[in-house]
C-alpha positions as CSV (number, residue, x, y, z in Angstrom):
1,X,123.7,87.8,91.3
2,X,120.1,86.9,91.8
3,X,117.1,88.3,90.6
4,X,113.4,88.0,91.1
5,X,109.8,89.7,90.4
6,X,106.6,89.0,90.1
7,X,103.7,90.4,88.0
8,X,100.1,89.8,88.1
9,X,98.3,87.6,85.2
10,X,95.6,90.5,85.0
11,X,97.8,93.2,84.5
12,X,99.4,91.5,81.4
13,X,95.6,90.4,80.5
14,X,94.9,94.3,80.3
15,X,97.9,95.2,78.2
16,X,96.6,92.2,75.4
17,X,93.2,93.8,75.7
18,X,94.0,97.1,75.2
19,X,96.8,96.6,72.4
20,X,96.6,93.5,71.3
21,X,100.0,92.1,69.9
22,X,101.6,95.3,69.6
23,X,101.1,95.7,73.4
24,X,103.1,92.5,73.7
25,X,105.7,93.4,71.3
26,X,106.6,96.4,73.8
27,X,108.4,93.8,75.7
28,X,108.9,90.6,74.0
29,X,110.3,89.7,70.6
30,X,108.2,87.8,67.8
31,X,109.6,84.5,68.4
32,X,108.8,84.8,72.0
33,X,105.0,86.2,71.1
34,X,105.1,82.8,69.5
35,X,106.2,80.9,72.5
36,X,104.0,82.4,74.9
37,X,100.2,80.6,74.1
38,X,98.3,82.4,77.2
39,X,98.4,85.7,79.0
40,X,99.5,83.6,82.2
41,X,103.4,83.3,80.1
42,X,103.4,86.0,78.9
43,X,103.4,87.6,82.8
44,X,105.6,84.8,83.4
45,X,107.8,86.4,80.7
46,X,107.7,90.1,81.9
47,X,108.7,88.3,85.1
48,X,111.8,86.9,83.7
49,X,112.9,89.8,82.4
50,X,112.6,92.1,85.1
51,X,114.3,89.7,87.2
52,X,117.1,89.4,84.6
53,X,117.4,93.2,84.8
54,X,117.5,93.0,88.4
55,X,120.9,90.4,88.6
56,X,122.6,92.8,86.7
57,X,121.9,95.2,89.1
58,X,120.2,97.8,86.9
59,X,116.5,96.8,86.3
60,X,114.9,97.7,82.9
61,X,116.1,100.8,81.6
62,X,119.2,102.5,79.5
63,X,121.4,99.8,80.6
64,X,119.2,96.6,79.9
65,X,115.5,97.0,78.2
66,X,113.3,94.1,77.6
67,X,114.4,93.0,74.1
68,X,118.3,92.7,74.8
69,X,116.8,89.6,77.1
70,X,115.7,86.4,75.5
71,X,113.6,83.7,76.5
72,X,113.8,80.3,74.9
73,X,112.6,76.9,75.8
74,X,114.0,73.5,75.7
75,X,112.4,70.5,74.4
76,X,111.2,69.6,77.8
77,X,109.3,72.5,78.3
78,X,112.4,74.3,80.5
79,X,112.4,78.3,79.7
80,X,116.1,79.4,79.4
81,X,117.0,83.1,79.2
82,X,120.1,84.6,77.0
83,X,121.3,88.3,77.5
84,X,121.9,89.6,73.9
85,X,126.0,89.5,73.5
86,X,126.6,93.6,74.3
87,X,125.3,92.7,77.8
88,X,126.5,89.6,78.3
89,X,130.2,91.3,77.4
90,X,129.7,94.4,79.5
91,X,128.8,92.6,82.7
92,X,130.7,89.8,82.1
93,X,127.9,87.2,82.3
94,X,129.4,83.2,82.1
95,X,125.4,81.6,82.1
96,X,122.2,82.5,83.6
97,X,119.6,79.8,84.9
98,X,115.6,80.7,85.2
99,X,112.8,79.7,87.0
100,X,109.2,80.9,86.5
101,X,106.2,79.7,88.3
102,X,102.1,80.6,88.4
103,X,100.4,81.0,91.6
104,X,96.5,82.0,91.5
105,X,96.9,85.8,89.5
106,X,100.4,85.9,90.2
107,X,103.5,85.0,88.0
108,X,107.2,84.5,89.5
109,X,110.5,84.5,88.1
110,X,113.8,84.2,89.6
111,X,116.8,84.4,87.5
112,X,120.5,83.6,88.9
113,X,123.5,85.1,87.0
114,X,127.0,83.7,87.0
115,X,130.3,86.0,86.6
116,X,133.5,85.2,84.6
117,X,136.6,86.4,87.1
């Protein structure tokens, strides 16, 4: 299943303004606060994970919220995203692949799920 959203830089901008880190940790975890150095990935992030809710189908809510999904990166700079293991049992999730990129205010993220059978 494939998933993808996009959220504007300023909008995420706001939410550090007004709350500062604890605006952030609404949505990500404190490793991924780390990971993030500008309000540009941290949209990217919100991106990701919203488009990870969406390829399971259910978007962020009582199924999935925002810290059962995980964003890493790789040495090289690639963000990977992991489904904490409740999810990944429930919807039977094999591996997921992610893509973010920045356009002008925007940020993008598509994330494609695979299935075990």
């Amino acid at each position: 299943m494939i998933g993808i959203d996009i959220t504007l830089i300023s909008r995420i901008e706001r939410l550090i303004n007004r709350f500062g880190e604890k605006g952030l940790a609404k949505f990500l975890s404190p490793k991924e606060i780390t990971l993030g150095n500008k309000s540009a990935s941290y949209a990217g992030f919100w991106a990701a994970k919203e488009a990870a809710s969406k390829a399971l189908g259910t978007g962020i809510g009582k199924e999935c919220g925002f810290l059962d999904i995980k964003i890493k990166k790789l040495p090289s700079g690639q963000p990977i995203i992991k489904y904490k293991k409740h999810i990944r049992k429930k919807y039977n999730i094999q591996s997921s692949y992610l893509s973010i990129t920045h356009d002008g205010d925007f940020a993008i993220a598509v994330v494609v799920n695979s299935y075990k059978k």
